[in-house]
N, C-alpha and C positions, 0 to 999 in steps of 0.2 A: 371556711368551706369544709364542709364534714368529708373524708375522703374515703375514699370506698378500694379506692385503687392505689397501692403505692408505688412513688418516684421509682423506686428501686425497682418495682416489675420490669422498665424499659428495657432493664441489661439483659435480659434473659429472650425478650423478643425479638431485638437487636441481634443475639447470636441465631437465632432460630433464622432470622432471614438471614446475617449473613454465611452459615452454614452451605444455603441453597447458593448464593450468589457468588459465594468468593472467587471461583475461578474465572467466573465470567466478569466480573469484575479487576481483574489482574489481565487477562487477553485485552480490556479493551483501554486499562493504563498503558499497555506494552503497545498499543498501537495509537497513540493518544500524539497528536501534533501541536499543541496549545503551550501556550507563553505566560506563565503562573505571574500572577502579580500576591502580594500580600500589603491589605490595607488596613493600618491602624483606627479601630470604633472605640467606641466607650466602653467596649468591653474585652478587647483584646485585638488580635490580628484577626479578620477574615479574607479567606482565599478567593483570588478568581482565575480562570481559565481562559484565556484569549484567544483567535483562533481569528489570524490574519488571510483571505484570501488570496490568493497568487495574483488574481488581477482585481483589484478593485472598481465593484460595476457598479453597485449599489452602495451610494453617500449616507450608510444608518450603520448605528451598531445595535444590534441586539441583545436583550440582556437576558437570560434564562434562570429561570428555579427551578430549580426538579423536585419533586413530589415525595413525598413520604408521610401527610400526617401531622407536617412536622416536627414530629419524633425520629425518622430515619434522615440519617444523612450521607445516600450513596451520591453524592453528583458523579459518580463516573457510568452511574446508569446513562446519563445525559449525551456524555462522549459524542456517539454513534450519530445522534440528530444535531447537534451544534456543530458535527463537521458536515453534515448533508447541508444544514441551513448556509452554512459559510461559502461552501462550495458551490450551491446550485443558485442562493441569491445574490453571490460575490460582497455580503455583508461583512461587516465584522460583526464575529457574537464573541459573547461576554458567559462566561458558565460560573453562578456565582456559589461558593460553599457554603452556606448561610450557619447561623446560630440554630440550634436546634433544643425543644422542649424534652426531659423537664429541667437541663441543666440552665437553661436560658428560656423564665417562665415569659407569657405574653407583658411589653408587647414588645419586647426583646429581638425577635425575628425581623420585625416588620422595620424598628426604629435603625436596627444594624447597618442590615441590605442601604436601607436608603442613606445611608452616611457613606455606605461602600461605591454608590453611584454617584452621590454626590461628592467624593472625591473623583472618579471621574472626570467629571462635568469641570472640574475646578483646574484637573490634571490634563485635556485633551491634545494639547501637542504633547507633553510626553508622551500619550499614548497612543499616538495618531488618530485619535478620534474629531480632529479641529474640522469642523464644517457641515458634521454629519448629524442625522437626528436620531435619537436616543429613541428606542424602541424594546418595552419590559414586555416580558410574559412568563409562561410557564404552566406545568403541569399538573393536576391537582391544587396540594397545597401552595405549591409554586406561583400557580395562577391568582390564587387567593393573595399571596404576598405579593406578586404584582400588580396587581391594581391596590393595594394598602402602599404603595411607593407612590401612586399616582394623588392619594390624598394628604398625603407628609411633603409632596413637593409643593400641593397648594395651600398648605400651611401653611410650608416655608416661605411662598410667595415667592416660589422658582414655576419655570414652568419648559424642563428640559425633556419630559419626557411628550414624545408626539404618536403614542401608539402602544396599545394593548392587547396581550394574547393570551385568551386563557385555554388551556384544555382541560374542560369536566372539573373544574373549579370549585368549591365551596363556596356559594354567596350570601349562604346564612349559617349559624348556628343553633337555628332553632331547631330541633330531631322532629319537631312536631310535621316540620314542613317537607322531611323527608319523604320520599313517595315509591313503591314498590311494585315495580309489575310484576315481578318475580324475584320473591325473598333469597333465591338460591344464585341470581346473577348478581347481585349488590352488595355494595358494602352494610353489615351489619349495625344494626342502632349498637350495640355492643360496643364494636369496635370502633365506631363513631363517640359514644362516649369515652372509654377508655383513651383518645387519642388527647379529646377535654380534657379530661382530668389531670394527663400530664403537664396540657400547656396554661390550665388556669391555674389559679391561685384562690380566684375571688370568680366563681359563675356571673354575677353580673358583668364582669370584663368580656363574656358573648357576647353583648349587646352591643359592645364598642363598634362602631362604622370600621373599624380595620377587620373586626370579625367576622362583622356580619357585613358583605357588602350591602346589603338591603334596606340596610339604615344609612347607610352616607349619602353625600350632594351628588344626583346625579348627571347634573349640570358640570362638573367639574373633568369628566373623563374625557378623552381624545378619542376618536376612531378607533372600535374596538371589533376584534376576531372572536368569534366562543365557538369550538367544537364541543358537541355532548354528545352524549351516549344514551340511548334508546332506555336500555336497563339500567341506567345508574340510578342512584336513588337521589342526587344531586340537581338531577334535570329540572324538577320542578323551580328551582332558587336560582338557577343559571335564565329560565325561561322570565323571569320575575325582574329580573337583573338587564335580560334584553329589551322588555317593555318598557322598562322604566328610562335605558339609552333611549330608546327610539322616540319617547313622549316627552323628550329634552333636545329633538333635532340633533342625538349623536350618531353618527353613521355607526350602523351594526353588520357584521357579516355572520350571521350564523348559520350555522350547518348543525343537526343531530343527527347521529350513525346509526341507521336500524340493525337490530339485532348486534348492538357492539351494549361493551360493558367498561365501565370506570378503568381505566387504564388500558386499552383497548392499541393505544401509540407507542405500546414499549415493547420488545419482543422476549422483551427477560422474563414478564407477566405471562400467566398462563390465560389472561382473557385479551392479549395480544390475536388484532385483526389484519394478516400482511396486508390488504385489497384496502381496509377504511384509514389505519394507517399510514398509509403512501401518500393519499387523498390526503388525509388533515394535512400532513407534512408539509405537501405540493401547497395547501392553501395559506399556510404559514409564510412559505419562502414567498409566496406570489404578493403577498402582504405586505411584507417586507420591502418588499421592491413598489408597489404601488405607495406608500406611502416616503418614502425618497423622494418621491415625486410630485407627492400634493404638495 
């Protein structure tokens, strides 16, 4: 692959955010209540963050990805909503640190996570998860990774996870499909490419069903949540991704946010919406709890 952009740029974008973020980021470790585990993959140790309820109400754990591109890896942006989720659904959530591009190209992310849940699944009285149903999602790129867990467990001819959450997700990599009400509220084909570059190796590896949800079995997904956003340029491929649920009899809840923009759920973001926010939030935790249930 002819490379236009190099590995080495990430370091420099990397401190540009963390620049902005670092103190908010350090407030929100110093207030952070979670129970670290470290799970050995194929490629070293990856972290996760546990977040046990005071009173246990809801029989699920939740497992979270936080968003970046794949190339950024703050999960303590996460902190703030995996203690609302844990608190308000009485769940246990799971805040996972995943591998990140370009040191870990595709499909490195995708293949990690799911070995980090599936020790889980294999560990659940160690970690109190015995009896409860396993429930992915996440932000962004997160979202995207979460459901590419939902197609490596029916590879693997497991079938632990019972629920899907994406927020404003990527469910193609095709740019072509990108769509712009307004160039000034969206993420940039630019930056959209640049985040490729980092994490392919081989451009045909977009096409992979981990990449692109829009080529996998749509047959194979559980009960799925999508929040989007009005002006993201995503919406088109999340809308694409819902039809193709619904034409497979998969129960779909979806919501788009008018007048919100890609990352709209995070308050660290400046296209953070307090009012649409609370709402996706509130429809996550309620999620969570109805499906405990089915």
């Amino acid at each position: 692959m002819d490379k236009k952009i190099r590995d080495s740029d990430v370091y420099d974008y990397r401190k540009s955010k963390l620049m902005k973020l670092n103190d908010y980021l350090k407030q929100e470790m110093a207030n952070d209540t979670s129970k670290k585990i470290s799970v050995r993959t194929s490629i070293g140790f990856i972290d996760g963050y546990i977040y046990y309820p005071k009173h246990l109400k809801t029989k699920s754990v939740y497992f979270n990805m936080h968003g970046g591109g794949m190339c950024l890896g703050y999960y303590q942006l996460d902190i703030p909503y995996c203690k609302l989720i844990c608190e308000k659904s009485g769940a246990i959530v799971v805040n996972i640190d995943y591998c990140l591009a370009p040191e870990y190209k595709f499909p490195l992310a995708y293949s990690t996570t799911y070995e980090f849940i599936k020790y889980c699944d294999s560990h659940r009285r160690d970690l109190d998860f015995e009896g409860k149903k396993f429930i992915v999602g996440g932000s962004s790129a997160g979202g995207q990774i979460a459901a590419a867990l939902v197609q490596l467990q029916n590879k693997d001819k497991n079938n632990f996870i019972k629920g899907l959450v994406m927020n404003y997700a990527p469910c193609s990599q095709n740019n072509q499909l990108q769509t712009y009400i307004d160039p000034q509220k969206a993420i940039s084909i630019n930056r959209i490419q640049q985040y490729q570059y980092w994490e392919y190796d081989n451009f045909e590896d977009m096409d992979n069903p981990l990449s692109s949800l829009l080529n996998s079995d749509f047959s194979i997904y559980p009960p799925t949540l999508i929040n989007s956003a009005e002006y993201d340029s995503l919406r088109k491929g999340e809308e694409i991704f819902r039809d193709s649920l619904i034409k497979e009899n998969i129960k779909v809840n979806y919501k788009c946010y008018k007048d919100c923009q890609h990352g709209f759920t995070h308050k660290d973001l400046k296209e953070f919406n307090p009012d649409a926010s609370k709402d996706a939030w509130n429809r996550i935790i309620n999620f969570i709890k109805e499906m405990a249930n089915a």
